[in-house]
N, C-alpha and C positions, 0 to 999 in steps of 0.2 A: 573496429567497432568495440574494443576492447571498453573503452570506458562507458558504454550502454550495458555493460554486460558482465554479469561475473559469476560463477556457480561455483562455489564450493560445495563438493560432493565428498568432502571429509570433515566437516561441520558435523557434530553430533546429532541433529534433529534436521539432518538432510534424509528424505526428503519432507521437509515440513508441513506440502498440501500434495494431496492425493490427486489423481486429475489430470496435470499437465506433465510433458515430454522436459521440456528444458526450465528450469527454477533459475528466475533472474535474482542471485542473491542481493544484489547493487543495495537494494531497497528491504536488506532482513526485516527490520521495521517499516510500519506504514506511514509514508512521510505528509500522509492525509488524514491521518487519524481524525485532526481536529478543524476540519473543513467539511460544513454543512453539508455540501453537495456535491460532494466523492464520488467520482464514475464507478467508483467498485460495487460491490453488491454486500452492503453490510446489514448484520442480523440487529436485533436493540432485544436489551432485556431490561427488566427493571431491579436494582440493586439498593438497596437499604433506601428506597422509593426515588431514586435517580434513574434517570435514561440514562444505560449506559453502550455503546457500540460495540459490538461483538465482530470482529472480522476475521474469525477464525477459519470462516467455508472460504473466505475471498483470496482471490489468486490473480487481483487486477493487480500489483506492483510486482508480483514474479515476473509478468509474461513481458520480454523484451519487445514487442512493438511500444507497449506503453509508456517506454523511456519519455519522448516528448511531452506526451499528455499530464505526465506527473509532473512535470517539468513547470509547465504552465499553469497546471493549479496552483502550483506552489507560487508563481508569480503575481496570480489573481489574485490569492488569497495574503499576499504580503501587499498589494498595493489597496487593499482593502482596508486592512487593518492601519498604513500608514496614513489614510485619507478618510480616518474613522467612522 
């Protein structure tokens, strides 16, 4: 299950969300970032009057069950965008 899954616990900013037991690093950044309806749970603030996503609290792409789940937005969301 090695490729669901990686933690590096000698990364500078491990561990980077408080909260959970094991940090799936696979996914250091949010590979949802820019997909409307992200299972995670992201905050919005408003910046030089832009919505902007905050997903600082969120710890949906550490947790290794949600390998798949990311997996498939990410599929949604590219057959989306190719079928405009």
């Amino acid at each position: 299950m090695s490729y669901r899954f990686f933690e590096n616990k000698e990364c500078e900013y491990y561990p980077c969300h408080k909260g959970i037991d094991k940090i799936n690093c696979l996914f250091c950044y949010c590979p949802m970032y820019h997909i409307e309806d992200c299972p995670g749970n992201p905050a919005y603030k408003i910046k030089d009057g832009i919505k902007v996503r905050v997903c600082t609290e969120c710890t949906y792409p550490h947790e290794a069950d949600n390998y798949d789940r990311i997996n498939e937005k990410i599929r949604e969301q590219r057959m989306r965008d190719a079928n405009g």
